[in-house]
Structures are given as structure tokens and as C-alpha cells.
C-alpha positions as CSV (number, residue, x, y, z in Angstrom):
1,X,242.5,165.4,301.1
2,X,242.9,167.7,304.2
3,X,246.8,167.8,304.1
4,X,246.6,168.1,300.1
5,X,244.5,171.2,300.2
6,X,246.5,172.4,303.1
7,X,249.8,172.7,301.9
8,X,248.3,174.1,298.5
9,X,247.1,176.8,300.7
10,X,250.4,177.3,302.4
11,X,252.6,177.2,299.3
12,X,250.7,180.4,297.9
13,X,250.3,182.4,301.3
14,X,253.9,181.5,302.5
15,X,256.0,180.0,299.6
16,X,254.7,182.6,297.3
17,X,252.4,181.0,294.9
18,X,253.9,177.3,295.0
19,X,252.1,174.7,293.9
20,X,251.4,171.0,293.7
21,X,250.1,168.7,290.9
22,X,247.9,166.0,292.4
23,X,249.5,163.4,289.6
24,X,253.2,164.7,291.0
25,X,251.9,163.6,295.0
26,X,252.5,160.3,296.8
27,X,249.8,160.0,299.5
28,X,250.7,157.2,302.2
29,X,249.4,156.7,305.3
30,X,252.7,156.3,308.1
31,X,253.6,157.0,311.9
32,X,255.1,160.0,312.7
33,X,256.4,160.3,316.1
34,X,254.1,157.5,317.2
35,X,251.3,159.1,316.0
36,X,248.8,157.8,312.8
37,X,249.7,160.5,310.2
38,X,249.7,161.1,306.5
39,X,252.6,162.0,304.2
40,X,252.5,163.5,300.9
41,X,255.9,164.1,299.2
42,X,256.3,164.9,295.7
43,X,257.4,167.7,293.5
44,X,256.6,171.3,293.8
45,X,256.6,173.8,291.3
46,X,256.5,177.6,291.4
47,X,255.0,178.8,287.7
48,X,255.7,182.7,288.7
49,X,259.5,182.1,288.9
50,X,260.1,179.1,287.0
51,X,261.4,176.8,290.2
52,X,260.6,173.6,292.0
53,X,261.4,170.8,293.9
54,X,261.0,168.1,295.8
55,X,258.9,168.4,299.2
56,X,257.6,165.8,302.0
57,X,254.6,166.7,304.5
58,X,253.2,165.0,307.4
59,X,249.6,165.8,308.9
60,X,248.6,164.2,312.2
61,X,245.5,164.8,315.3
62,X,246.8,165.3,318.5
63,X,243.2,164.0,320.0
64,X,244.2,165.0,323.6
65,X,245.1,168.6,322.5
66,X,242.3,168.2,320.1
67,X,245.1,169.8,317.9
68,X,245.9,169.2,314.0
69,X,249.9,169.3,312.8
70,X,251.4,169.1,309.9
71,X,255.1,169.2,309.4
72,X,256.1,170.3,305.9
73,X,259.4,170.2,304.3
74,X,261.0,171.6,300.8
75,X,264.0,171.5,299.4
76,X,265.5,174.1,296.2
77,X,268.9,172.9,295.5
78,X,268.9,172.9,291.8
79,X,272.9,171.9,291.8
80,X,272.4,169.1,294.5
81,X,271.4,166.3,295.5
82,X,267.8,166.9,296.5
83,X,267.6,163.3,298.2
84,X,269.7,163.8,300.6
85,X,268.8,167.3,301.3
86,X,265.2,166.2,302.0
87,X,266.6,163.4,304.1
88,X,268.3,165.6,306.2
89,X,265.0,168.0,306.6
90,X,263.5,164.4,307.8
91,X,266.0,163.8,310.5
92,X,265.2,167.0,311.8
93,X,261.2,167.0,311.7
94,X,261.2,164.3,313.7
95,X,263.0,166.3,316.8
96,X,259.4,167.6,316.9
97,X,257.9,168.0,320.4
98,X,254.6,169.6,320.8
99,X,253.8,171.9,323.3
100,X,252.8,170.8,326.4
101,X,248.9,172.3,327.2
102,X,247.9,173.4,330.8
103,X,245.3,172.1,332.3
């Protein structure tokens, strides 16, 4: 629910008024960088401009940072193959390294 609302908060502020249907969203539970983490991916639509397209999201708690993440990806590529495209946004997300914190 967290990660839902969040990325509906992010496609308006930052994606300019994107949006998800919650019938369009896969939620799963998953590992992410050896963490326990959540994915939603699905489609997202953008009813001001008439686009959309396919996203994937991960949301994970760093308890020793006491830190929340979440790792979103979309892909517009209405002549291609959005698969792959989103594959390839996948390979990179998970050349995430979080910050190291001083102590």
C-alpha cells in the first residue's frame, strides 16, 4: 500500500500528472539486492497528454539506516519494444548502492 500510494504521488509531482490504476498493478513481494522488498509493475497512464506505459517499482527498509527506498522505473517507447526496454532499466537498478552513513 505504501509503495502504491508512493509512486502515485511521484507520477503527479515528477512525471507530470501520471497515474496508475490499481486493477493495471501487479503487487509481489521479491528481493532486491538482498533485501525483502516489494515490486509493483504495471501500466501507467498520463490522461493530460494521452500517453502511457509500462513501469516496474521496488520499495525496500534499510533497518540499519532506518532508511526507506524505492527504485522506480518507466518506459515510453510507443514504436518499441517496451519489454525489453524495461528489462534493460532492470539491469541497471540493480547497480544500486546505497550510501554509506557515518557513524
Amino acid at each position: 500500500e505504501w509503495l502504491y500510494q508512493k509512486r502515485l504521488e511521484i507520477g503527479d509531482k515528477y512525471y507530470n500528472g501520471d497515474t496508475l490504476f490499481f486493477s493495471d498493478v501487479r503487487q509481489e513481494n521479491t528481493d532486491f539486492l538482498g533485501y525483502k522488498a516489494y515490486k509493483l509493475s504495471g501500466r501507467w497512464q498520463n490522461l493530460t497528454s494521452f500517453t502511457g506505459g509500462t513501469f516496474a517499482c521496488w520499495g525496500f527498509y534499510d533497518e540499519q539506516q532506518k532508511i526507506a527506498y524505492m527504485i522506480d522505473n518507466a518506459v515510453f517507447f510507443p514504436e518499441g519494444d517496451k519489454l525489453r526496454a524495461l528489462i534493460g532499466l532492470e539491469i541497471i537498478s540493480n547497480t544500486f548502492k546505497k550510501k554509506l552513513t557515518k557513524k
